[in-house]
C-alpha positions as CSV (number, residue, x, y, z in Angstrom):
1,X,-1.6,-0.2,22.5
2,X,-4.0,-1.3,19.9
3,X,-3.9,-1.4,16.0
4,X,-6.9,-0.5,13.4
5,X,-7.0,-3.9,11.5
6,X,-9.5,-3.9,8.7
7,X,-9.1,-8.5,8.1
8,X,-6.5,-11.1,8.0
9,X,-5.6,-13.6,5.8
10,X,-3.8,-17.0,6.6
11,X,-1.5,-18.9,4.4
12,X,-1.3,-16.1,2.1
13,X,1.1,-16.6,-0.2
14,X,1.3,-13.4,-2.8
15,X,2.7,-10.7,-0.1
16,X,6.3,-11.8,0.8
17,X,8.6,-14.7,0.4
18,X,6.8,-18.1,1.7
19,X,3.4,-19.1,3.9
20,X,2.4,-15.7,5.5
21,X,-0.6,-14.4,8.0
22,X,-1.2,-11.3,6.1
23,X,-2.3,-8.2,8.2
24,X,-4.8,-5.8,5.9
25,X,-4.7,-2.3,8.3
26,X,-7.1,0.7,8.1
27,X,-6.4,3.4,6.5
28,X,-4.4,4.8,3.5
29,X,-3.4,8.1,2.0
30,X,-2.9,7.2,-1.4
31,X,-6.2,7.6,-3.6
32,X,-5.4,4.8,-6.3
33,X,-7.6,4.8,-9.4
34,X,-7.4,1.0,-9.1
35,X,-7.3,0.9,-5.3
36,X,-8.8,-2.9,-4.9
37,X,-9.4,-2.3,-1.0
38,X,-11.4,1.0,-1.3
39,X,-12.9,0.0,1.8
40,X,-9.5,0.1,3.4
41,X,-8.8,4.0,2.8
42,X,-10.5,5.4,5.6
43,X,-8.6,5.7,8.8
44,X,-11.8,4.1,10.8
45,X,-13.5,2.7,8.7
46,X,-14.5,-1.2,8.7
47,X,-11.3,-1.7,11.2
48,X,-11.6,-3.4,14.7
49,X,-9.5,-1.9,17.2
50,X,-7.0,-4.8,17.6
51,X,-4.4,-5.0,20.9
52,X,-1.2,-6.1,19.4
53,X,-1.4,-9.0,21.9
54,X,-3.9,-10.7,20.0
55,X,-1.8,-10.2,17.0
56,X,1.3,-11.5,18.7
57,X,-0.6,-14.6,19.6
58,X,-1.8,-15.0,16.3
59,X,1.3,-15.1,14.4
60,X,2.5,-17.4,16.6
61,X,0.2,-20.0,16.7
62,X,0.4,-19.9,12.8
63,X,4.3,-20.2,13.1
64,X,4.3,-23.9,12.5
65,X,2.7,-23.2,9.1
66,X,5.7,-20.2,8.4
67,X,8.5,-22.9,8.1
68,X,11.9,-21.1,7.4
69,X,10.6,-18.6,4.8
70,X,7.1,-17.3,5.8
71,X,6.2,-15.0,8.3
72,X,4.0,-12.4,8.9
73,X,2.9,-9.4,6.4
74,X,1.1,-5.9,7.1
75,X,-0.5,-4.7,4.4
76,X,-3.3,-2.4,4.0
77,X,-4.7,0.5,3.7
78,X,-1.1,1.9,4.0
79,X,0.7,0.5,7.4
80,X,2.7,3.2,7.8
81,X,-0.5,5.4,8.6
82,X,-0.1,3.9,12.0
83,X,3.6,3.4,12.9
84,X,3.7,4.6,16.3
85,X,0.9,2.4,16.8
86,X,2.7,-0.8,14.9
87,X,6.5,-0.1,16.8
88,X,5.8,-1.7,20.0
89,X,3.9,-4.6,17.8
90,X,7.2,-4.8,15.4
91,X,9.0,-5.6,19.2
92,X,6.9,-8.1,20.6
93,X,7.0,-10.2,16.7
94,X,11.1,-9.9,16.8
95,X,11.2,-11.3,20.2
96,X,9.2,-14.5,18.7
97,X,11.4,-14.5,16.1
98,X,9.1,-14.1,13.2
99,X,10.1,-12.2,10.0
100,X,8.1,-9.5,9.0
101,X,7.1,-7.9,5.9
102,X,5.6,-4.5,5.6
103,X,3.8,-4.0,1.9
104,X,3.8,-0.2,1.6
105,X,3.6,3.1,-0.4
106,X,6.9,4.2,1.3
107,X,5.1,7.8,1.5
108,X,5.1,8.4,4.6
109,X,8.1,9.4,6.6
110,X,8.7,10.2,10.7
111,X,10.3,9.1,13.2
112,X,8.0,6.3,14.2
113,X,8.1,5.0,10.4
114,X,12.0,5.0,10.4
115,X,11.9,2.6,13.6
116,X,9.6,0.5,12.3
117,X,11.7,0.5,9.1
118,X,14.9,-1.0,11.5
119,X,12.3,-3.6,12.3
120,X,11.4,-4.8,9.5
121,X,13.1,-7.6,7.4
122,X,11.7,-7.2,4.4
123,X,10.1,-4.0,2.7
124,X,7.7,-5.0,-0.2
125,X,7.8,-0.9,-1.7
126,X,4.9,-0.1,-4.1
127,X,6.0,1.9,-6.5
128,X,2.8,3.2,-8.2
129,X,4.5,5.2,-11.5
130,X,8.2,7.3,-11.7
131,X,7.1,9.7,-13.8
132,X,6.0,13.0,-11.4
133,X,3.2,14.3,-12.9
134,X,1.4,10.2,-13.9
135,X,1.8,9.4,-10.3
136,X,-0.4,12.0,-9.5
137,X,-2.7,11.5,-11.9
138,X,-2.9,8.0,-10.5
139,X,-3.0,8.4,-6.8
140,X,-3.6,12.0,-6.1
141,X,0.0,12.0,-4.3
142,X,3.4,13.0,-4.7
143,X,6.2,9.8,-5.5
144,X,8.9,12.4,-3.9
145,X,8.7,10.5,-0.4
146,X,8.2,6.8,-2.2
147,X,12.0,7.4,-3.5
148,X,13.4,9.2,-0.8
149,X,12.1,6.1,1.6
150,X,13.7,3.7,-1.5
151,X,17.2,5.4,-1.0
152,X,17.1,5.4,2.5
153,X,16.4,1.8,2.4
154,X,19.3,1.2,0.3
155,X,21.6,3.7,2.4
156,X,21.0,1.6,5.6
157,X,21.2,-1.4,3.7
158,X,17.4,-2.9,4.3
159,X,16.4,-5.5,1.7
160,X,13.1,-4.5,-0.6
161,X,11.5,-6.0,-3.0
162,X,10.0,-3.8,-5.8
163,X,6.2,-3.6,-6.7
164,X,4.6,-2.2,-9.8
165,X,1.2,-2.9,-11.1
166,X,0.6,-2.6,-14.7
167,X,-1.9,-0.4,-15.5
168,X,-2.9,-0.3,-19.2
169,X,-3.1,3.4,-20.2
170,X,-2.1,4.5,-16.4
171,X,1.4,3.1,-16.1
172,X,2.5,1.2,-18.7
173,X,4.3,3.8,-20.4
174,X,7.6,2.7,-22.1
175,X,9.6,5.8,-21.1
176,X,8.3,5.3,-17.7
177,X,9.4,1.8,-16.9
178,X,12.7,2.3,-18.7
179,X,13.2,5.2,-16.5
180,X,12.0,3.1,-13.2
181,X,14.4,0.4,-14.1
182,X,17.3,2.3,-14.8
183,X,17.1,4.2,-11.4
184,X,16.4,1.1,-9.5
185,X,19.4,-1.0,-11.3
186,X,22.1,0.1,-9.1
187,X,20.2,-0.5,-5.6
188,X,22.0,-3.6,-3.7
189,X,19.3,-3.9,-1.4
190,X,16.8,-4.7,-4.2
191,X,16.1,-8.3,-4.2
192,X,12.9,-9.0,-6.3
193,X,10.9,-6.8,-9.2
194,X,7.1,-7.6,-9.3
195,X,5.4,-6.9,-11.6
196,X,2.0,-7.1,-10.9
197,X,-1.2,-7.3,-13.3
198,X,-4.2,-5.2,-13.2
199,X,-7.3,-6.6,-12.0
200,X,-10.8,-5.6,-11.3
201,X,-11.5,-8.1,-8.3
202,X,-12.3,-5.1,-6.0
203,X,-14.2,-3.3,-8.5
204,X,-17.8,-4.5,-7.2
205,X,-17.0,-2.8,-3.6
206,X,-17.3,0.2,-5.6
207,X,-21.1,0.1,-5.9
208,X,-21.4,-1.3,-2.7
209,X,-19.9,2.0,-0.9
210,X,-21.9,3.9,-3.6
211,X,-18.2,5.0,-4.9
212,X,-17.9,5.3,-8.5
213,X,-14.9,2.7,-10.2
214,X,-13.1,5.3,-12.4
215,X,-11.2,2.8,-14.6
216,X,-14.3,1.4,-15.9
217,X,-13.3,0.2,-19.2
218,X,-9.7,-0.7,-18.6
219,X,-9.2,-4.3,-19.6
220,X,-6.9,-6.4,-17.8
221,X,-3.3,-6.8,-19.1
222,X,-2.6,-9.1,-21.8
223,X,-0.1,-12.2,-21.3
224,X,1.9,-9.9,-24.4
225,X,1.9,-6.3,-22.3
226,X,3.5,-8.7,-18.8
227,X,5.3,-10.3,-21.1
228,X,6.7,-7.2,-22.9
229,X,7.2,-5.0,-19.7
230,X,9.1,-8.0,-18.4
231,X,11.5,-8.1,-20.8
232,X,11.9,-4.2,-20.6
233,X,12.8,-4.3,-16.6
234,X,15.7,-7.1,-17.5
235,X,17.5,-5.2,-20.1
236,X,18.2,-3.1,-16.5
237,X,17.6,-5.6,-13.8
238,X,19.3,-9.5,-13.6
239,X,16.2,-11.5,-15.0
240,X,16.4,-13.5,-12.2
241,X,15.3,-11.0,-9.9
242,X,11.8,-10.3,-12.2
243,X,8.9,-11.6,-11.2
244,X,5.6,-11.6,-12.6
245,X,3.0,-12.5,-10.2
């Protein structure tokens, strides 16, 4: 069995709790306005055909580095895209004993994504916007699926943390993020809220893939705007659970 693996990155220490070999996969079916890994959406793509044996051995020779926090983290692109693919990968990691993140959408939902679910110890969920209609606006997708998968984490009681990037314009609506908050205050599961600023790191792979950037002209948040959507998720959320990264 082999996986489409678009890079890696060692030592990374923005995607899960502690020193992690991060796992970017190929492919995603969101269509972000602010995607920063356009070259990440298609299912081919860039991606090496990767046997999850090479993986395997990769995470554990970094284990020493992990200590009793890190671990390793698939990201994308949107994992989930290739569950069936990552299941019998998921295995092989739990019999070294190494704690896995998965970083994803939570949009996509089978069989194959539910087991990988059970295998994962930590779900980092990005939640792109609540609000129907500006989550389509912002990815081209529905965000019935991203809080159906939320729920279900919470129902079989699977710690998550909680991703949102602030988008100035695109999802920084007050009424949204009240609305976020107050649906995700009563989840036990929920351990962290991120709250992530918007940046324009990838914005240059646009032009390379002849793609055009579509949020040209959106600055970058303010240290006011974090500072005033942080504030807004803790009159919901125990401040000690808001992060912003």
């Amino acid at each position: 069995m082999k996986v489409r693996v678009h890079s890696y990155e060692s030592l990374g220490t923005y995607d899960g709790p502690g020193i992690r070999l991060v796992v970017f996969l190929q492919g995603c079916n969101f269509r972000c306005l602010y995607c920063a890994n356009p070259d990440t959406i298609d299912l081919r793509g860039e991606a090496k055909e990767t046997p999850i044996e090479e993986i395997v051995q990769m995470a554990v020779s970094e284990k020493p580095f992990f200590g009793k926090r890190g671990g390793i983290t698939f990201s994308g692109g949107e994992p989930t895209v290739q569950a069936a693919a990552l299941v019998p990968l998921f295995r092989r990691l739990k019999e070294q004993g190494i704690h896995i993140c998965l970083d994803t959408n939570g949009s996509v939902w089978n069989e194959a994504v539910e087991e990988l679910l059970l295998l994962t110890d930590l779900v980092l969920l990005d939640v792109k916007e609540f609000d129907a209609e500006h989550h389509r606006a912002l990815t081209e997708r529905s965000n019935e699926q991203t809080l159906r998968t939320a729920a279900w984490l919470e129902a079989h009681n699977r710690p998550f943390w909680l991703r949102y990037v602030l988008v100035p314009g695109h999802s920084d609506h007050e009424a949204d993020m009240r609305a976020l908050a107050a649906h995700f205050a009563p989840f036990t599961q929920l351990e962290r809220v991120e709250i992530l600023p918007y940046h324009t790191l990838g914005a240059h792979k646009y032009e390379a893939m002849g793609m055009e950037y579509r949020l040209k002209g959106v600055k970058e948040n303010t240290p006011e705007q974090l500072e005033r959507a942080r504030k807004l998720f803790e009159e919901y959320i125990d401040a000690t659970k808001i992060f912003v990264n």
